[in-house]
NUVEX-868574 format. One line per field, with one value per residue: residue number from 1; x, z, y of N, C-alpha, C in turn. Coordinates in pm, whole numbers, plus 32768, in hexadecimal, padded with zeros to 4 digits. Example, Ala and Ser with C-alpha at 12.3 -4.5 7.8 and 13.67 -1.06 7.14 Angstrom:
n = (1:2)
n_x = (8527:8505)
n_z = (830C:82C4)
n_y = (7DC7:7F1F)
ca_x = (84CE:8557)
ca_z = (830C:82CA)
ca_y = (7E3E:7F96)
c_x = (8528:850A)
c_z = (830C:8313)
c_y = (7EB6:8003)
***
This chain:
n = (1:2:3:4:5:6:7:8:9:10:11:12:13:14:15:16:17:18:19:20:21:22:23:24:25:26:27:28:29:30:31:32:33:34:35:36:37:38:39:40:41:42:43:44:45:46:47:48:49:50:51:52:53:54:55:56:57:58:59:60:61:62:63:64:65:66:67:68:69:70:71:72:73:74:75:76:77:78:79:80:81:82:83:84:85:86:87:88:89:90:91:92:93:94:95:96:97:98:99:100:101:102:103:104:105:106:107:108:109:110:111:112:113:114)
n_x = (2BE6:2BF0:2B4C:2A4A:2912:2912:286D:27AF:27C3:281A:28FF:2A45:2BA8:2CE4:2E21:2E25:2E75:2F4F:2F08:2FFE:305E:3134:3125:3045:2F3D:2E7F:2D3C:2BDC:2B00:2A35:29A6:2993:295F:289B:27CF:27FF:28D5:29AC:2994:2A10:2B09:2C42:2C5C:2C0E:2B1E:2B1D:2AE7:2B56:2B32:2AF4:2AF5:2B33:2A45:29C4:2951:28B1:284D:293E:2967:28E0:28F8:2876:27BD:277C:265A:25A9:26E1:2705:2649:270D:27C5:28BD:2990:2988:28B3:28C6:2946:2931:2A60:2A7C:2B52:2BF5:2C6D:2D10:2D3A:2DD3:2D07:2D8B:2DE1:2D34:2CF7:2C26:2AE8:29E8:28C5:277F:273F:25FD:24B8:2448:254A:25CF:2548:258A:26B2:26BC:2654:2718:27E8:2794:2784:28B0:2933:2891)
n_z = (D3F8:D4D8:D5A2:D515:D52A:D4A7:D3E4:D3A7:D283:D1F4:D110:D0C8:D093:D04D:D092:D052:D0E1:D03D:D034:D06F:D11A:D10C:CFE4:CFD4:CF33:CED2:CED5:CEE8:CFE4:D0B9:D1EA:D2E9:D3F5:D517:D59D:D6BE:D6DB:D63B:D6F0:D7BE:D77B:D70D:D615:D4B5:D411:D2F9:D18B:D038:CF0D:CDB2:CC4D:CBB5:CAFD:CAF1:C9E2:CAD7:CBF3:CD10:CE2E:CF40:CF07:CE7F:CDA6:CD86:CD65:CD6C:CD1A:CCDE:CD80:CE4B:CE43:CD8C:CC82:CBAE:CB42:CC4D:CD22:CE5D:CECF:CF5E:D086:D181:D264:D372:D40B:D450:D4D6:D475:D37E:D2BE:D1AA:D10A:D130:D05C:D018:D050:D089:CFE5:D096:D024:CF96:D072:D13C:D07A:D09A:D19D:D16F:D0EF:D1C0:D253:D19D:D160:D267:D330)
n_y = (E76A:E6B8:E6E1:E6E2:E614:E4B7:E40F:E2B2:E22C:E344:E3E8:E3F7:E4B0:E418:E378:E23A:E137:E01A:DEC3:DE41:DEF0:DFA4:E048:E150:E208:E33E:E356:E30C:E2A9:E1E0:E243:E12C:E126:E15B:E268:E275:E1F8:E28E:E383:E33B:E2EB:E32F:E2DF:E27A:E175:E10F:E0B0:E051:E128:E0FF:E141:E091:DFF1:DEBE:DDBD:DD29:DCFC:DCB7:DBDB:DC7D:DD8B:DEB3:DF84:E0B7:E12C:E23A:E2FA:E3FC:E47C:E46C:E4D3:E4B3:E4A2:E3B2:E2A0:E1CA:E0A5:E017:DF88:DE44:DE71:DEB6:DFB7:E076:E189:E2C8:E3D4:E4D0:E48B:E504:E575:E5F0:E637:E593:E576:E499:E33B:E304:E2A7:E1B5:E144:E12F:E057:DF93:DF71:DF45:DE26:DDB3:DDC2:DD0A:DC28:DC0E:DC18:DB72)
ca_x = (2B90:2BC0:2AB0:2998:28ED:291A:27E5:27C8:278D:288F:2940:2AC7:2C08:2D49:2E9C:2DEA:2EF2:2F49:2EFB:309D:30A9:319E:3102:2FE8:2F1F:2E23:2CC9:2B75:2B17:297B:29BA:290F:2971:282A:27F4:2844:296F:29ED:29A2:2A42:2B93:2C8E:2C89:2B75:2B29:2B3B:2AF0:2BB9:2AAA:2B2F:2AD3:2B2C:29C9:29C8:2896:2854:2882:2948:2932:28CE:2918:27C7:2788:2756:25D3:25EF:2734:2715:2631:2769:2832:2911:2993:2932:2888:2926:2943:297C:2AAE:2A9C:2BD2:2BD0:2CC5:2D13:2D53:2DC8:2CA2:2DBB:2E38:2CD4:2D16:2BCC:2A5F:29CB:2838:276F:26DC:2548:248D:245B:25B9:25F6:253F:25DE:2717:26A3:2673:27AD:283D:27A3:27C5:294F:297E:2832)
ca_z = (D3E6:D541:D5E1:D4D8:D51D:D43F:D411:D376:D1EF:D1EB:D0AC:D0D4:D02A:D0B0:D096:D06C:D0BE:CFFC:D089:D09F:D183:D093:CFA3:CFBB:CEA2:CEEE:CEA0:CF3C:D05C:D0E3:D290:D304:D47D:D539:D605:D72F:D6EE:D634:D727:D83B:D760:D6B3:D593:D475:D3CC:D28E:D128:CFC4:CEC4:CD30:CBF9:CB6E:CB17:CAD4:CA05:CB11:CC95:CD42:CEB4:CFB9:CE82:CE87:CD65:CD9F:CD4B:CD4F:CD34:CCD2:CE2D:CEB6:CE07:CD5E:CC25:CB6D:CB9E:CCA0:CD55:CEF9:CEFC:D01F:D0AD:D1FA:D2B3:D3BE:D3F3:D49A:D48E:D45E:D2ED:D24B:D122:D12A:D141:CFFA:D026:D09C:D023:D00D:D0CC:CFCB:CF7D:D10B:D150:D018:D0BD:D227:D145:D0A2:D1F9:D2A6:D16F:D178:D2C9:D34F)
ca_y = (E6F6:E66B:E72E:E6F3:E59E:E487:E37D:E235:E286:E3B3:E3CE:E455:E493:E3B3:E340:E1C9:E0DF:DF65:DE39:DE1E:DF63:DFEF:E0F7:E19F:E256:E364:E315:E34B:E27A:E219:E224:E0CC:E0FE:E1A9:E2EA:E258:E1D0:E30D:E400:E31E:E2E1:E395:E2C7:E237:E0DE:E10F:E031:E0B4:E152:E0FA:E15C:E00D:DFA6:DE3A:DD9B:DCA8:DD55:DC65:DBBC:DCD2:DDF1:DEEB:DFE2:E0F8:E15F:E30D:E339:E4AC:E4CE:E44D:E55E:E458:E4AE:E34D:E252:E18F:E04E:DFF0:DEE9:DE17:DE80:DF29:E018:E0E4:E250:E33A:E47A:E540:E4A6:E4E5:E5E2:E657:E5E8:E5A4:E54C:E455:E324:E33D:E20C:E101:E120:E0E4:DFD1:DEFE:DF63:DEE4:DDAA:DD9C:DDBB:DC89:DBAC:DC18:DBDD:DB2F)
c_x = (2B80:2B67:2A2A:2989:28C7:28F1:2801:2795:27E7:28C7:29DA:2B2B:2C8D:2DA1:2E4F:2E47:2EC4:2F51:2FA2:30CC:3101:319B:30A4:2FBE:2E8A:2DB4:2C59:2B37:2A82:29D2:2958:2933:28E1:286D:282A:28D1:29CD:29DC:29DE:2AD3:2BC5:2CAC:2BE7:2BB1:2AFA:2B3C:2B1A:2AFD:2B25:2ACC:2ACE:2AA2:29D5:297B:2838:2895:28BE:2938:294E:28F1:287F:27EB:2740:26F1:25DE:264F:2733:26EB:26B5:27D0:28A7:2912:2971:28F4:290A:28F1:2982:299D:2A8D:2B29:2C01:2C7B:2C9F:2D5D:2D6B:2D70:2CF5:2E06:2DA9:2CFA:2CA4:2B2C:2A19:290C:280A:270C:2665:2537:2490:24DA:25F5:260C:256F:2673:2719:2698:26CD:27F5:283C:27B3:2885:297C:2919:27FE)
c_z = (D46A:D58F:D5A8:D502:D4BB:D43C:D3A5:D2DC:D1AD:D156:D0A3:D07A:D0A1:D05D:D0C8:D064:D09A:D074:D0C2:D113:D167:D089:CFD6:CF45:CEF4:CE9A:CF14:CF95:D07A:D18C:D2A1:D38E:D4A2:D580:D666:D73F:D6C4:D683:D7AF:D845:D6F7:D633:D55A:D434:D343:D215:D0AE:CF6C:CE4A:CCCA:CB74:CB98:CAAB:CA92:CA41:CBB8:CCBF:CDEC:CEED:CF5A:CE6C:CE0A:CD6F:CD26:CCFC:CD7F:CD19:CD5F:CE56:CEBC:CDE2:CCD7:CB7F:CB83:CBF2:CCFA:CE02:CEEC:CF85:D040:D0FD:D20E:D313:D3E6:D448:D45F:D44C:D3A0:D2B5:D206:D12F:D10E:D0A4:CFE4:D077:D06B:D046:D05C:D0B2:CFAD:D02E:D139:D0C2:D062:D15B:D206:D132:D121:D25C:D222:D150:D1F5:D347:D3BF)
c_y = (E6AA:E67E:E6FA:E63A:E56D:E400:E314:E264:E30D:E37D:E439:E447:E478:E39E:E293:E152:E04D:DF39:DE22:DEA5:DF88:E06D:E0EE:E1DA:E292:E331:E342:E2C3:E266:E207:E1C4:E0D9:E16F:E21A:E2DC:E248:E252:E39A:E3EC:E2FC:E33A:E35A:E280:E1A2:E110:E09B:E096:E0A8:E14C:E11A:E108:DFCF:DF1A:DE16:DD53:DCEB:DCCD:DC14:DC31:DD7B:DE3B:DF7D:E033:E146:E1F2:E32F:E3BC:E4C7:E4B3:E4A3:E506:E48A:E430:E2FA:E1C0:E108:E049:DF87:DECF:DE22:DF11:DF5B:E081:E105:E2AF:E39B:E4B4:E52D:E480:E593:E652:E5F6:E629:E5B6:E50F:E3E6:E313:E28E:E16B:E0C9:E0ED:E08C:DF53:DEEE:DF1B:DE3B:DD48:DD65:DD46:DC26:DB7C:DBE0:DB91:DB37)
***
């Protein structure tokens, strides 16, 4: 996986660690860091992808549109709640999400962190 390039929209599988830097729990992953930056470091930026769908999305939280394009097994939600990665602990590359689902997430990511 460290060879293939890995763009903004990417959909992966991870060791997605807690906010306490503790555990971890695998799970699938969207990459919000760009090309540039990932083809100039050895690690990604990273936000957690859940399956806890809420009926009200909450602050900076984007629902995911076509999750199947995304190759996600349900439908799924982007927590705001970044990390980063070494390339070398991604599991494996799952999809990718389509445009519309993108730009909500380019949304998500300036009303999270402005």
């Amino acid at each position: 996986m460290s060879t293939m390039l890995i763009e903004f929209g990417a959909i992966i599988l991870v060791r997605f660690p807690f906010t306490n830097q503790v555990e971890a729990k695998q799970r699938p992953a969207v990459v919000v860091s760009n090309r540039t930056y990932n083809a100039a470091r050895p690690d990604l930026v990273i936000m957690a992808i859940t399956s806890q769908v809420r009926a009200t999305a909450g602050l900076g939280e984007v629902r995911i549109a076509d999750w199947q394009a995304a190759n996600l097994l349900k439908p799924s939600v982007i927590k705001p709640v970044f990390a980063t990665i070494e390339r070398g602990l991604v599991i494996r590359s799952l999809g990718n999400l389509q445009e519309p689902d993108q730009a909500l997430l380019r949304e998500a990511i300036t009303a999270s962190l402005g």
